[in-house]
C-alpha positions, 0 to 999 in steps of 0.5 A, a space after each residue: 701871309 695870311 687871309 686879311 679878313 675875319 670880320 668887317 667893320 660894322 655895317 660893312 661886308 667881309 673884305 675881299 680875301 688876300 691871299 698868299 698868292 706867291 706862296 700858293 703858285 710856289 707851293 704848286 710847282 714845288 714838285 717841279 724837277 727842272 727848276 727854268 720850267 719851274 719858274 715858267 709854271 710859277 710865273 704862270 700860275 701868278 698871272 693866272 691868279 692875278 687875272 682872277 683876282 681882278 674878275 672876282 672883286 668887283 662881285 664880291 660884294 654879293 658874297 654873303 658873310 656866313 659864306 665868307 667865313 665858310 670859304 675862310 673855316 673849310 678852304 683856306 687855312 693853308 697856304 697851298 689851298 690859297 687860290 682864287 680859283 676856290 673863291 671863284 666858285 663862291 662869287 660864281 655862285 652868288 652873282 648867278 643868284 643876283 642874276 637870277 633874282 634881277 640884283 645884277 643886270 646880266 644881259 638875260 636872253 629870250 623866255 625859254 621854251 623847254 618843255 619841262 621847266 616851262 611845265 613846272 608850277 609852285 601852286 601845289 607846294 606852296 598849298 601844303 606848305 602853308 596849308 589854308 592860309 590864303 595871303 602866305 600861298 599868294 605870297 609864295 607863288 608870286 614870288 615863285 613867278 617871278 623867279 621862274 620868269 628871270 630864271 627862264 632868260 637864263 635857263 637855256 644857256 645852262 648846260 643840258 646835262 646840269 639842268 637835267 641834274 638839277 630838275 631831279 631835286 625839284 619834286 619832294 624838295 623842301 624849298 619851292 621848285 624854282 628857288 631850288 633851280 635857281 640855287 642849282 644853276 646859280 654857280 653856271 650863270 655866274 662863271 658866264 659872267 666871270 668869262 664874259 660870255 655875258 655881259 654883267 655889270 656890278 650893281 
C-alpha cells in the first residue's frame, strides 16, 4: 500500500497520510533471527504506530500543503520509511507554531523571566528592514509583541540547551527575533502536546 494523498480536493487541506504500516513494522524486524521475538517486536511496533497515528490526526490539519508534499517528496517514497514517527515531527512542528501564534489553545504557563529572551526587542530590525516607512515598522513591532508575549508562556518549558541553541540565530537573521524563536522552539512545544505534557485542544 501507498500513501493515499497527493492533493486534496479544492478548498480542502491534504488528507492525513495512509501509510503501510504492516509493511514498514514487517520491514523493521526483518533482520530479526528468532522469528517468536520477531513477531513480538512486529507486534510492538504496529501498536507503537497505531497510537501515534491517533495522536497525530486531530492536528493534521495544521500541516501546511507545501509541508505535505515535502514529507510525501523527501520521506516517504518507500515503505520501510513509512512511520508515523516521521509525520510526528511535521504535526509537532506546526501545532507548536498554532500554540505559539494563539490558533490552538495549549494551556500556556506564567510570562517567563529569562534575562535574555526578556531582553530581546524587534525595534531595531524592523527600522532597517523597512527603513523610514512609519506604518510597516509599527506593523512589524506589533506583531513582534504579540508573539514574544505568547511565546513567552511557553518559553520556559523548553529545554535550556535548545533555547540557548536557538537564541544564537537571532541576531544577523533575516526574520524578526521572535518569529525565528518561534520557528525554532515550535517542534518542543508541539511534542508536549503530542505527549500530553499539556493540554491542547484541536481548534
Amino acid at each position: 500500500m501507498v500513501l493515499a494523498s497527493r492533493l486534496a480536493h479544492a478548498g480542502q487541506g491534504p488528507p492525513f497520510p495512509q501509510l503501510d504500516t504492516p509493511g514498514y513494522c514487517t520491514a523493521l524486524v526483518s533482520a530479526m533471527l528468532v522469528k517468536a521475538e520477531q513477531q513480538v517486536e512486529r507486534q510492538k511496533c504496529l501498536a507503537d504506530e497505531t497510537a501515534m497515528r491517533a495522536s497525530l490526526e486531530p492536528y493534521w490539519y495544521l500541516v501546511a500543503p507545501e509541508e505535505n508534499q515535502r514529507l510525501l517528496r523527501d520521506y516517504m517514497k518507500e515503505v520501510r520509511y513509512q512511520t508515523y514517527f516521521t509525520v510526528g515531527s511535521f504535526v509537532a512542528s506546526a501545532l507548536g507554531k498554532a500554540c505559539a501564534d494563539g490558533r490552538v489553545s495549549c494551556s500556556p504557563g506564567e510570562p517567563t523571566a529569562e534575562r535574555l529572551f526578556a531582553a530581546l526587542r524587534s525595534d531595531d530590525f524592523c527600522s532597517v528592514k523597512f527603513g523610514g516607512k512609519a506604518n510597516e515598522i509599527r506593523d512589524c513591532i506589533d506583531a513582534e509583541n504579540k508573539r514574544k508575549a505568547s511565546l513567552g508562556r511557553y518559553w520556559a518549558t523548553v529545554p535550556p540547551d535548545k533555547r540557548r541553541w536557538c537564541l544564537q540565530y537571532v541576531h544577523g537573521a533575516k526574520f524578526p527575533p521572535f518569529q525565528v524563536l518561534s520557528n525554532c522552539v515550535a517542534d518542543d512545544i508541539g511534542y508536549q502536546c503530542l505527549k500530553q505534557q499539556r493540554q491542547c485542544r484541536p481548534g
